[in-house]
C-alpha positions as CSV (number, residue, x, y, z in Angstrom):
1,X,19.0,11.2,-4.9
2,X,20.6,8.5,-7.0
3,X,19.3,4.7,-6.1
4,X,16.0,5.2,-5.5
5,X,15.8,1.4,-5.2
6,X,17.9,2.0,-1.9
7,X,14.8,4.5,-0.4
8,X,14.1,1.6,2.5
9,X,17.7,1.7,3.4
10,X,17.3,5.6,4.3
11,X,16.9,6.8,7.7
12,X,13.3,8.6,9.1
13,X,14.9,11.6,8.4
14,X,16.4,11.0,5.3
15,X,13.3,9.6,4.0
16,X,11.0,12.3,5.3
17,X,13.6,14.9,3.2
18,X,14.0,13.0,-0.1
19,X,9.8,12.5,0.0
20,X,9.8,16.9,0.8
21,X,12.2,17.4,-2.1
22,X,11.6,18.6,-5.5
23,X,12.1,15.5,-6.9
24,X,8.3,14.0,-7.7
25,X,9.2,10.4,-6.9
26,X,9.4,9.3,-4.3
27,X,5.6,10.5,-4.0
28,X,1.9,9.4,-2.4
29,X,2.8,5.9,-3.9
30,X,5.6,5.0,-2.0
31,X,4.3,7.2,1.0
32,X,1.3,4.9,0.6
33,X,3.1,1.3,1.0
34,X,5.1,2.6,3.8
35,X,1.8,3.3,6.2
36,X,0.6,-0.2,4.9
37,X,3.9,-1.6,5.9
38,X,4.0,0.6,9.4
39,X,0.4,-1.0,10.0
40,X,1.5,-4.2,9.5
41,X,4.4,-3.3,11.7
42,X,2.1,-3.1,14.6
43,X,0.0,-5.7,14.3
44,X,3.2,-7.7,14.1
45,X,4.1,-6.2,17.4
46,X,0.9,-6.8,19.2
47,X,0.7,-10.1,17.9
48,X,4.2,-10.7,19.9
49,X,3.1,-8.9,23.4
50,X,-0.3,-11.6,22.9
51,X,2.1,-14.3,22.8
52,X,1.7,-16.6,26.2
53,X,-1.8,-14.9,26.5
54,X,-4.8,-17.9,25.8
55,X,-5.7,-17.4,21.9
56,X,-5.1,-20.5,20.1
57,X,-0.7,-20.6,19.3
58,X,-1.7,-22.1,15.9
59,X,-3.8,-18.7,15.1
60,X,-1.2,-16.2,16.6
61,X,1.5,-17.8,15.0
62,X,-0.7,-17.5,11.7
63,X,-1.4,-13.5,12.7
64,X,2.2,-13.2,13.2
65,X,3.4,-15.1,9.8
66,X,0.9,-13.1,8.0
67,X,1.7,-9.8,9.1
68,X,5.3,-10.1,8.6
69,X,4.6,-11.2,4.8
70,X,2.6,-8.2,4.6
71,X,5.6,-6.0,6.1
72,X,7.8,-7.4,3.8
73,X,5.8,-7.0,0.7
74,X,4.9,-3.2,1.4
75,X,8.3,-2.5,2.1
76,X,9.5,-3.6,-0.7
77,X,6.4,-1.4,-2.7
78,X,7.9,1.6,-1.2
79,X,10.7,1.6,-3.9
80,X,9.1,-0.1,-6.5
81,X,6.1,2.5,-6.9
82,X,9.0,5.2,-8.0
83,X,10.3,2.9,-10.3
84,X,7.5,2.7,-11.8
85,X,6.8,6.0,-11.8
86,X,10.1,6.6,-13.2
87,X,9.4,4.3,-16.0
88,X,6.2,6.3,-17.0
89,X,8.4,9.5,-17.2
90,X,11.0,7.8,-19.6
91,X,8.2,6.2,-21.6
92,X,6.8,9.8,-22.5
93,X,10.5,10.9,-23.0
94,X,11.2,9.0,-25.8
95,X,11.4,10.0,-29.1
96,X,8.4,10.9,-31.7
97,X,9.9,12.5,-35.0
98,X,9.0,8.8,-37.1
99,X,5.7,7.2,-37.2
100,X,7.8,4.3,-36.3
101,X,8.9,6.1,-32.8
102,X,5.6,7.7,-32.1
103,X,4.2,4.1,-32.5
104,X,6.7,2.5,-30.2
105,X,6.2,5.3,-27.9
106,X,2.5,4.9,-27.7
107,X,3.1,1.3,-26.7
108,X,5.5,1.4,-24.1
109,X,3.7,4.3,-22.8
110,X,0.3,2.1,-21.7
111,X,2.9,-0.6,-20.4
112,X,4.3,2.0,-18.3
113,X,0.6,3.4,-17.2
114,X,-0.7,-0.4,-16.8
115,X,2.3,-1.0,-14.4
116,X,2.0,1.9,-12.7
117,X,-1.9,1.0,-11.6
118,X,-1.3,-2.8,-11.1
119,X,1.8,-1.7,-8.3
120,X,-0.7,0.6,-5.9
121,X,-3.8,-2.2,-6.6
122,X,-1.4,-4.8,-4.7
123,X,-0.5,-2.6,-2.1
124,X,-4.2,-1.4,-1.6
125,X,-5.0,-5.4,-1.5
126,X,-2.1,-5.6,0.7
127,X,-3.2,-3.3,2.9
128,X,-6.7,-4.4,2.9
129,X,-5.4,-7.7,4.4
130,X,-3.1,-5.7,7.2
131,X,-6.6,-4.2,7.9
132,X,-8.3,-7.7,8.2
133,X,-5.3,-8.8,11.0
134,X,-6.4,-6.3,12.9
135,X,-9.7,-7.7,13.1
136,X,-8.1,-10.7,15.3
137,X,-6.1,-8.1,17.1
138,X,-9.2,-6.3,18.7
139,X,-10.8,-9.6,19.8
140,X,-7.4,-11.2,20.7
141,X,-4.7,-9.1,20.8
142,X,-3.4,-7.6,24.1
143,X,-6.0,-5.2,25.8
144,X,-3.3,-2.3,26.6
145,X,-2.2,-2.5,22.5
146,X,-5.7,-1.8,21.7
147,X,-4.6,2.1,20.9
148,X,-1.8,0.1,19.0
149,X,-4.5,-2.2,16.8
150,X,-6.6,1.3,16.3
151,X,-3.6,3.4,14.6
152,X,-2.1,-0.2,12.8
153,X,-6.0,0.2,11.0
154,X,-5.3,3.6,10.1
155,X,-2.2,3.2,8.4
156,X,-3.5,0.3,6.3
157,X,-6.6,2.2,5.8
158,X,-4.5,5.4,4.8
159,X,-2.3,3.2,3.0
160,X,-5.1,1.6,0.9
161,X,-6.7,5.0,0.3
162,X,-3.8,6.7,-0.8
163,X,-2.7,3.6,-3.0
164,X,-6.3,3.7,-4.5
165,X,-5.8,7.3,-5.6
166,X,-2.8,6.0,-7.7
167,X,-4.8,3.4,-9.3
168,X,-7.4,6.1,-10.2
169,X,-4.8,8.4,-12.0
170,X,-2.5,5.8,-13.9
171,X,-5.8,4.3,-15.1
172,X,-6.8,7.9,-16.8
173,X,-4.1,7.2,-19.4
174,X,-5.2,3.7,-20.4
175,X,-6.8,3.1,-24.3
176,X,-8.5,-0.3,-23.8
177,X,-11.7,0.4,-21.9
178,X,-12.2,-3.0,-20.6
179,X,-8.9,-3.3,-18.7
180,X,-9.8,0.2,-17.7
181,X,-13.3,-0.8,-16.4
182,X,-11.5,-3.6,-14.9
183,X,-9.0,-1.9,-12.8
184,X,-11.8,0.8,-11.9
185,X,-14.0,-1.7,-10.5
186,X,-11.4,-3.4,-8.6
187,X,-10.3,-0.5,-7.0
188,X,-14.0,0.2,-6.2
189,X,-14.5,-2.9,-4.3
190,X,-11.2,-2.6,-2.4
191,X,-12.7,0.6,-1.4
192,X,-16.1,-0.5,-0.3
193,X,-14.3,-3.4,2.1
194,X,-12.3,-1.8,3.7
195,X,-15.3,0.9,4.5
196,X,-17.3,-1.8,5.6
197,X,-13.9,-3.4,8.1
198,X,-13.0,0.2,9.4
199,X,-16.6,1.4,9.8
200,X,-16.7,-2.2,11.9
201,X,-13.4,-2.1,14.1
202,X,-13.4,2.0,15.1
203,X,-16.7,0.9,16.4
204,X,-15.4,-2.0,18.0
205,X,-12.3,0.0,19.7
206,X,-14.0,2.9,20.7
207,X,-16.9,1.0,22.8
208,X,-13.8,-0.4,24.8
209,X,-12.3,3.9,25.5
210,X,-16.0,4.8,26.3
């Protein structure tokens, strides 16, 4: 497909086909920020249907503004994580006959890698505050969108996970072992809260179904 940058502009279906193509980009990164962005989606929505209902306007109004910063920003992730992916391919396309290239090659090559995991660690931390929304949405939101709050948490969750698994195999590549160590234990602590907020909220959400 050419324009990848254009990859939000595509339909369902169009998306759904250019993801199934041969093409490895765009991939689990991009497939990633859009369940973030479809969780932040809904929470946007049950935000609205709370509106009128007696939760504080200044905190709704914050939920709301929140969650359409976090749509925003994942959707515009979607297309950046296959340009950076695409940029890691061309780095390790270029030339290595001369010392000279091999060196230059060497260099852009960790830029490349160091992008590539930096991209999914915002949209795991992205995600990770979609999944925090929904927090207010099970105490506040409307109670017939609670099945609405419970699948927004899964896409951010999904969305963080899959994200996460990015950061883990750009981070692979990377020379310096303290900016490895780094990302690795960012991406461990992302992880571990947004265990801890899931573990929390299906709980919540389920006691209301039983």
């Amino acid at each position: 497909m050419e324009g990848k940058e254009m990859l939000t502009k595509l339909s369902v279906e169009g998306f759904i086909e250019e993801v199934a193509s041969s093409s490895p980009a765009p991939g689990g990164g991009s497939v990633s920020a859009l369940a973030g962005a479809l969780g932040a989606a809904l929470v946007a929505m049950v935000a609205r249907l709370t509106e009128g209902k007696d939760t504080g306007g200044d905190d709704l109004q914050g939920v709301l503004g929140k969650a359409e910063q976090l749509r925003a920003s994942l959707k515009e992730s979607i297309s950046e994580d296959t340009a950076t992916f695409n940029r890691v391919m061309a780095a390790y396309r270029l030339p290595k006959q001369t010392e000279e290239e091999r060196q230059r090659r060497s260099e852009t090559i960790q830029d490349a890698l160091l992008a590539a995991a930096r991209l999914p660690l915002k949209v795991a931390r992205d995600c990770l505050e979609v999944m925090r929304l929904c927090e207010w949405a099970v105490k506040h939101g409307k109670p017939n969108a609670l099945s609405d709050v419970g699948v927004a948490l899964q896409m951010a969750r999904c969305g963080l996970v899959g994200a996460l698994y990015n950061v883990a195999i750009n981070i692979e590549g990377l020379r310096d072992p303290e900016l490895r160590e780094q990302l690795a234990s960012e991406r461990k602590a992302l992880l571990s809260q947004a265990d801890l907020i899931a573990s929390n909220l299906e709980e919540a959400i389920s006691s209301r179904f039983d």
